[in-house]
Backbone bond lengths (Angstrom), bond angles and torsions (degrees), N, CA, C in turn:
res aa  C-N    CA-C-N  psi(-1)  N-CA   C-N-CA  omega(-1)  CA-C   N-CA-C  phi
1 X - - - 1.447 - - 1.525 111.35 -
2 X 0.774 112.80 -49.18 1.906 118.56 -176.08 1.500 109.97 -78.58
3 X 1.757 123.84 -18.68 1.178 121.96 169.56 1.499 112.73 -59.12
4 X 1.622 93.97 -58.26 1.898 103.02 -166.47 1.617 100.76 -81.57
5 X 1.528 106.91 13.70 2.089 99.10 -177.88 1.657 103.91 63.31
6 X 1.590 114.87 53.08 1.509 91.33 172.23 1.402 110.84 -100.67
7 X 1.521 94.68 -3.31 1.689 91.29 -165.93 1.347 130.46 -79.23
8 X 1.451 117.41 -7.28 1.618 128.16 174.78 1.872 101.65 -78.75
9 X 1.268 127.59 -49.60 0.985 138.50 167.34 1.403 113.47 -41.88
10 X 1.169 120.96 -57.46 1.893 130.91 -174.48 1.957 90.52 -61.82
11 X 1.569 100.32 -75.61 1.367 87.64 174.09 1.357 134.18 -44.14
12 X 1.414 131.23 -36.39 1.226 113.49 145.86 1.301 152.42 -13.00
13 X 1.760 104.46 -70.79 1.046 108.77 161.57 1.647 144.58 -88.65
14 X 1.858 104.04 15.04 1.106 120.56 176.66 1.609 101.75 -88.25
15 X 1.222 108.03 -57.98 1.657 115.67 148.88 1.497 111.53 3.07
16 X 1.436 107.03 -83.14 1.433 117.41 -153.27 1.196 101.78 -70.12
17 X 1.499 122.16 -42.77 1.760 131.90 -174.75 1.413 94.62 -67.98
18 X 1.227 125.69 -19.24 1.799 110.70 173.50 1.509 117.20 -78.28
19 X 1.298 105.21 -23.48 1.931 115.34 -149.35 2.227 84.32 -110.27
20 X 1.080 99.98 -11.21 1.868 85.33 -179.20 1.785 89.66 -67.70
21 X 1.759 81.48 161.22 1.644 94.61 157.70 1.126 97.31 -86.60
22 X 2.064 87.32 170.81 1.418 104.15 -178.47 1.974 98.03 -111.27
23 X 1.433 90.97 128.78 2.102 103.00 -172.25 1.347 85.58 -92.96
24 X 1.111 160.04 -29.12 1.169 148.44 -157.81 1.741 115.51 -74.17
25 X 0.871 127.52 100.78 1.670 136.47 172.73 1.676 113.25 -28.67
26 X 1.499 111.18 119.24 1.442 99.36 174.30 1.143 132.48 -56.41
27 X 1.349 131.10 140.18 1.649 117.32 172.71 1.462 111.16 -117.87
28 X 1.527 93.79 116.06 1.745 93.88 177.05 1.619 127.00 -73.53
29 X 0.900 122.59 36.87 1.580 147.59 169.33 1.381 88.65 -75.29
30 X 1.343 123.82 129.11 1.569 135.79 173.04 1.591 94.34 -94.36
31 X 0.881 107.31 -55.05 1.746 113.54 -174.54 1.493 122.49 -36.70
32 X 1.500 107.88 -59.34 1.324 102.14 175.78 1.524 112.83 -90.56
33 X 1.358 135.17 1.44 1.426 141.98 -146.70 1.115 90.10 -79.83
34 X 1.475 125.66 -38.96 1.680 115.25 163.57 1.413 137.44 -68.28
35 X 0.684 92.40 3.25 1.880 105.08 -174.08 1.887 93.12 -112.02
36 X 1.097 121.52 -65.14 1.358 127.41 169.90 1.382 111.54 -47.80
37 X 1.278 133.39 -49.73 1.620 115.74 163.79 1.868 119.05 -63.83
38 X 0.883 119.40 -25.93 1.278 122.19 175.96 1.446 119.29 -63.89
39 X 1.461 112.42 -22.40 1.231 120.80 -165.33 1.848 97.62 -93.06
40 X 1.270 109.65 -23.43 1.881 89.78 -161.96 1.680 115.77 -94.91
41 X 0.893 71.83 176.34 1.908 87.78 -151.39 1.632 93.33 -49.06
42 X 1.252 130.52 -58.37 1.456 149.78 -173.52 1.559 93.75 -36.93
43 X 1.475 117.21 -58.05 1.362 93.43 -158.26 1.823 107.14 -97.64
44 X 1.285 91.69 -18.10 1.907 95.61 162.80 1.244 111.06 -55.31
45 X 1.111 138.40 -41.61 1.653 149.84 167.62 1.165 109.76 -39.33
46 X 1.738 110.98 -59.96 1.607 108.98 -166.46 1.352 99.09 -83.28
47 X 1.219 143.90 -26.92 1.357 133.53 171.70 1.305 128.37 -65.68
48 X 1.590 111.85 -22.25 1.399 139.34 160.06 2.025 96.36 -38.24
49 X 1.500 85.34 -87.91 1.418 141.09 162.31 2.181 98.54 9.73
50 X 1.741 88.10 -70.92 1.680 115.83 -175.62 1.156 100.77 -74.33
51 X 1.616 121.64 -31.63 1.906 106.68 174.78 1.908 107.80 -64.11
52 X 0.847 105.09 -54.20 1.410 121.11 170.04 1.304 112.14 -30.78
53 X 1.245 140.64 -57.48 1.067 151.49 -119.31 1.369 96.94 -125.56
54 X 1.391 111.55 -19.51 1.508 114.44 174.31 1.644 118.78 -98.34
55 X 1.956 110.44 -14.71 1.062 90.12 -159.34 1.587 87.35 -135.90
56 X 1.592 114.11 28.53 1.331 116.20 165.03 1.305 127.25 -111.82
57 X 1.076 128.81 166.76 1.792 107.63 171.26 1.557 118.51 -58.05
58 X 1.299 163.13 -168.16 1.107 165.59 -69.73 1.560 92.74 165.79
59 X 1.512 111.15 -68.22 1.677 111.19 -164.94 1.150 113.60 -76.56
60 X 1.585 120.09 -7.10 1.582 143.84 179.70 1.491 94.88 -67.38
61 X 1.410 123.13 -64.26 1.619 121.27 -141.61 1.403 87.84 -119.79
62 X 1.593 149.57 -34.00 1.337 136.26 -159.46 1.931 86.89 -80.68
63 X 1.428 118.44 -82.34 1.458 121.96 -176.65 1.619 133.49 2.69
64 X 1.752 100.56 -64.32 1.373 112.33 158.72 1.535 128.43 -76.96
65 X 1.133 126.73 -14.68 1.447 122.35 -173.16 2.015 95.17 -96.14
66 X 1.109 120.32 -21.77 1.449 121.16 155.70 1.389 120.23 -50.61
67 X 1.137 106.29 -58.34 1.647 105.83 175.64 1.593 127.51 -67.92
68 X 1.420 112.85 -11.62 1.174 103.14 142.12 1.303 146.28 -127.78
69 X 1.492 95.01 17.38 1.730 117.68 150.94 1.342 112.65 -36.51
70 X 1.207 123.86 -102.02 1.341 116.17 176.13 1.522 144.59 -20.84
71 X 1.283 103.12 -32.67 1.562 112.70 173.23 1.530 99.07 -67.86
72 X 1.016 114.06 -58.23 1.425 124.19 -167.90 1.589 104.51 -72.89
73 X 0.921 153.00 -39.52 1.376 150.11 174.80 2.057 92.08 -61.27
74 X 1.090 126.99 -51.70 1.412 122.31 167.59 1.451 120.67 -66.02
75 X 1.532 121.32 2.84 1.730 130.10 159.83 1.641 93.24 60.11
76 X 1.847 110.67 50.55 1.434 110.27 144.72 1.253 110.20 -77.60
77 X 1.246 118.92 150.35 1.711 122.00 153.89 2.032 112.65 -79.00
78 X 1.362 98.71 65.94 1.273 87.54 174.93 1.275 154.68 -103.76
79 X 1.598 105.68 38.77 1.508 134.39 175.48 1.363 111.63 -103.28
80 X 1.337 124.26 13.72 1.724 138.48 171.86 1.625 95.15 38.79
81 X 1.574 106.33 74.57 1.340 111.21 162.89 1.493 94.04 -101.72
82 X 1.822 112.43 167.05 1.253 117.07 136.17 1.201 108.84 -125.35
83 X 1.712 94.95 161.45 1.542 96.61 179.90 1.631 100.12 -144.63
């Protein structure tokens, strides 16, 4: 991954799958609420996200997810979606 530069790109789009809302309606079912959070993209991302983060260098995965920390902690839309 870091040979061919895939890893700013992956983070990218783990990024964005973290920072979408979630459209899906809560369901207060305790039972399946675990199985149903496991499944969505948001938190598959950040678990993505923590493999990464454990088994890359530091300046690889902290560097880029800074730069668009901030935008997003200020609730830009800055992955030029529309919706």
């Amino acid at each position: 991954m870091i040979k061919n530069k895939l890893v700013s790109p992956i983070l990218q789009t783990l990024f964005a799958l973290m920072t979408e809302a979630d459209e899906e309606e809560e369901d207060d079912d305790d039972d399946e609420y675990d199985q149903v959070e496991s499944s969505k993209p948001c938190i598959v991302a950040a678990q993505t996200l923590n493999e990464m983060a454990l088994h890359l260098p530091p300046d690889k995965v902290i560097t880029p997810l800074l730069q668009w920390a901030d935008p997003a902690f200020k609730g830009k839309y800055f992955f030029n979606k529309t919706k």
